[in-house]
N, C-alpha and C positions, 0 to 999 in steps of 0.2 A: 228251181225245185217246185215240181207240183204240190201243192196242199190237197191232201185228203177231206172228206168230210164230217172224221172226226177234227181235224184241228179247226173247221170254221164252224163248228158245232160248240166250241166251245163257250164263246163270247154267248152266246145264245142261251144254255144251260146256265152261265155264271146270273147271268138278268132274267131267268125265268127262278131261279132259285131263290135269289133277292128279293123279287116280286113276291113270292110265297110266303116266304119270310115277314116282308112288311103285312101282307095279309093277315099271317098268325095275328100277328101285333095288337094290328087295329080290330081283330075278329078280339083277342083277349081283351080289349079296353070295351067294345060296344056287346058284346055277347057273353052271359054267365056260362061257365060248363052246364050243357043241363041234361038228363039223360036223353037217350036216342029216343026215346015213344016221343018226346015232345016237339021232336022233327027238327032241332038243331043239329045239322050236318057239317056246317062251315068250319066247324074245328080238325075235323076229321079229313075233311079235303082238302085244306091248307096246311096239314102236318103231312100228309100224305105226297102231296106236291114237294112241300122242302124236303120233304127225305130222300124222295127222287132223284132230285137237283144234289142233294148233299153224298147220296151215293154214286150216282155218275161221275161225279167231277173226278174224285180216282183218278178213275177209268180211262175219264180223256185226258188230264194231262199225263199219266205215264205213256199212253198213248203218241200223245204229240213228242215227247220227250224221246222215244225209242225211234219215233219218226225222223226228228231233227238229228242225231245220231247218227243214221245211215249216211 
């Protein structure tokens, strides 16, 4: 069976998500929220990223799952 490049896409997404993840983490322990004029953006980028990773993933295991099925 060919694998598509959503199902080797996925291991990829799971460890970029994680990655984001641990980022929030450490951006919450060394960074206060502070407002946007003060030029703290890393909370925003790192929420942005996990939420990417945390909506994809869905996507590609139903994905892989309808694949595997055929």
């Amino acid at each position: 069976m060919k694998l598509s490049s959503d199902t080797t896409a996925l291991p990829a997404v799971i460890t970029g998500t994680a990655i984001w993840l641990i980022a929030l983490v450490v951006v919450g322990v060394v960074e206060p929220i502070a407002p946007p004029e003060e030029g703290v953006w890393w909370w925003g980028a790192c929420l942005v990223g996990a939420a990417s990773g945390v909506i994809g993933l869905p996507f590609l295991l139903r994905r892989r799952a309808r694949l595997s099925s055929r």
